[in-house]
N, C-alpha and C positions, 0 to 999 in steps of 0.2 A: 499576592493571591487575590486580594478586592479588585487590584487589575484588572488580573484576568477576567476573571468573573464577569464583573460593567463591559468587558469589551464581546464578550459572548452574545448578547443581544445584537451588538451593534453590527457585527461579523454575517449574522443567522438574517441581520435587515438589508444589508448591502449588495451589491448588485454583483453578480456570479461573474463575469468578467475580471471583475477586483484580483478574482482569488487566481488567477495565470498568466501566463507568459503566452497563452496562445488568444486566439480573438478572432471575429471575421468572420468568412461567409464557409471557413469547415475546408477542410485538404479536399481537390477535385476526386472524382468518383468514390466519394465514399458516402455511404449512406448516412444521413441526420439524422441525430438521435434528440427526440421533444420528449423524452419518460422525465415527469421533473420529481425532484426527491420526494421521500416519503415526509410528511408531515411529523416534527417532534419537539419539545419543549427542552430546553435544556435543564438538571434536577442536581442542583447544587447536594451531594452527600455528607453524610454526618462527619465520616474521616478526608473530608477537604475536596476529593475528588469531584469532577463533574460528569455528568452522564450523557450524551446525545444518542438517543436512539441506543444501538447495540455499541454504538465506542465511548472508551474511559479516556478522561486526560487527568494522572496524574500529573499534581504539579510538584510535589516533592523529589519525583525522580524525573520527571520533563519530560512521561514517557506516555503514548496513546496508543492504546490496546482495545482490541476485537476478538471476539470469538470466532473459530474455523474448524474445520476438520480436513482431517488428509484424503486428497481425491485422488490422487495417485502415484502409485508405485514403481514402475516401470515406465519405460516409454520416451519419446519426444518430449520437450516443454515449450514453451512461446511462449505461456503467460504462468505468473509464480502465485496470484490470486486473484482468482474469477470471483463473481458474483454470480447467482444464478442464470441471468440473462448474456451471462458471457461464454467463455469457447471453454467448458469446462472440461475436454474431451482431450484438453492440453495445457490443464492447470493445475501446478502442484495441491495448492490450496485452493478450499473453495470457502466462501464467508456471503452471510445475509445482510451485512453490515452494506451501509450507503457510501459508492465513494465518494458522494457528499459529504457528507458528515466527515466520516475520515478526513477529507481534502479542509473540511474547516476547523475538525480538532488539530491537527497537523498546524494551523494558521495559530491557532490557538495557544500552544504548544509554541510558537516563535519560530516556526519555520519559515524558512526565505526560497520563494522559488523567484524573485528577483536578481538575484548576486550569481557569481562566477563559484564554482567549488573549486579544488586544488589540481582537479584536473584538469580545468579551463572549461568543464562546460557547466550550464545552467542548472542552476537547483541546487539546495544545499542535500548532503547527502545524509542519507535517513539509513539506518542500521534496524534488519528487522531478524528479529528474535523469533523461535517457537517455543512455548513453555506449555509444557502436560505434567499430568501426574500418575507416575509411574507403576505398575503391580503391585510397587511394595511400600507404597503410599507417598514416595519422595517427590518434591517437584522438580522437574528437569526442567532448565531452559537451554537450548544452542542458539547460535548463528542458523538460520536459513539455510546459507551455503551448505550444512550440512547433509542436504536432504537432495541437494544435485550432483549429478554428473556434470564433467567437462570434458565435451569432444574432444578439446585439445591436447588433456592430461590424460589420456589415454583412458577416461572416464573417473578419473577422480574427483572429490572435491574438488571444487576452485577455494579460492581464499577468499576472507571476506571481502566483500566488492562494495554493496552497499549499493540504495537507489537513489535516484536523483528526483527532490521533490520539483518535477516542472510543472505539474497541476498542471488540470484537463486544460484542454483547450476550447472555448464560451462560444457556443453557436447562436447567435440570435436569445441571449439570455438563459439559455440551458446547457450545462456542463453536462457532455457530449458523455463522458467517463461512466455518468449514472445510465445512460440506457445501455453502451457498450460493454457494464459489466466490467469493467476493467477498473481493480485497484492496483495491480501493480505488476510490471512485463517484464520477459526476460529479454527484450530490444528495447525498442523507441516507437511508441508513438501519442502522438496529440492527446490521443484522447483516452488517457494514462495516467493516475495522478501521482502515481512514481513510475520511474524507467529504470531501466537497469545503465550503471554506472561503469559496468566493463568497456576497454577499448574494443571489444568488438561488438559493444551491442548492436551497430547497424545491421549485423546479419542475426535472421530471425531462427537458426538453426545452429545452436552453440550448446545448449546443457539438455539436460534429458531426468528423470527421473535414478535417485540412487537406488541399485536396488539390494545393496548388503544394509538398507537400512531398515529394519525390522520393526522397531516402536519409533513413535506409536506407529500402529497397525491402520490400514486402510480404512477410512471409516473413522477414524476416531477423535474425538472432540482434544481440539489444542487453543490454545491464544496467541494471538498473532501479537506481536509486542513491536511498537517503533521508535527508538529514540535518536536524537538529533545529535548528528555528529557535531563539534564545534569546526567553525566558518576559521579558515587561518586566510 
């Protein structure tokens, strides 16, 4: 845990490139994103945990969590969670949290977007959770999946699939992810600090909003939870 901890400054000083697989002058006609993160201290907690900004990195369960709320219920999806500055018009979740931050508690945490996953591509894969607390005061947590449709299951869940930490991709020293609003996609792209790990995420029109899913309710405050799958 003293690890971790000494290596949190060093991480928070280091050059944003460090933290992906992507780099360079940015995929042609897309727009540059210069919004650079929000300024934050990291704040070592009395039960172990540490704080950046709105994300936790437990180190006893390896697990880094944000607060969100459900943006929507129905509909298409493209992105699983937006930031405000992102396309929230087609994002299950929506979270004020930095994909900064996140992308470097994720580092934090020992995640690898260096290495091969088991399904040959990039990024180890990250397992992301919704945990609320219910009407009758219990706390639920699911899988994610369970809050989508899949086109090809004739709108059912899918199974858990899981993202692929590829971390943003470094424009000119500013992780693209924080002004694009993008913490995590239901396709691929750069500037995403997780992807979606389905064999079809190259197509950007695959899951859509569950809608026999009733709680929580639109609107309403959940925590995004992400633990690290282990690398075989």
């Amino acid at each position: 845990m003293k690890r971790r901890w000494a290596l949190l400054p060093l991480l928070l000083a280091a050059t944003p490139s460090l933290f992906s697989q992507f780099g360079g002058e940015g995929e042609p006609g897309r727009q540059r994103q210069t919004l650079r993160p929000p300024e934050a201290k990291p704040v070592r907690l009395d039960d172990g945990r540490i704080q950046l900004g709105q994300c936790l990195y437990d180190p006893k369960r390896s697990e880094v969590s944000f607060p969100a709320e459900m943006n929507l219920a129905v509909g298409t999806l493209e992105v699983l969670i937006a930031t405000p500055r992102g396309r929230i018009h087609e994002a299950l979740l929506l979270s004020d949290a930095s994909p900064y931050q996140v992308q470097l508690m994720l580092l934090l945490a020992g995640a690898r977007n260096d290495v091969k996953a088991a399904d040959g591509q990039v990024g180890q894969v990250i397992d992301v959770d919704v945990e609320w607390r219910g009407d009758d005061g219990i706390l639920r947590r699911e899988p994610v999946e369970n809050f989508l449709s899949d086109t090809r299951r004739i709108n059912r869940s899918p199974p858990r699939m899981g993202f692929h930490f590829t971390g943003s991709e470094v424009v000119e020293g500013v992780l693209q992810a924080e002004g694009a609003g993008n913490i995590a996609l239901l396709y691929n792209r750069p500037d995403s600090v997780l992807n979606c790990a389905d064999r079809d995420a190259v197509k950007d029109v695959i899951f859509g909003a569950n809608p026999r899913r009733l709680k929580p309710g639109l609107g309403a405050g959940v925590r995004v939870i992400l633990s690290l799958r282990p690398l075989k």
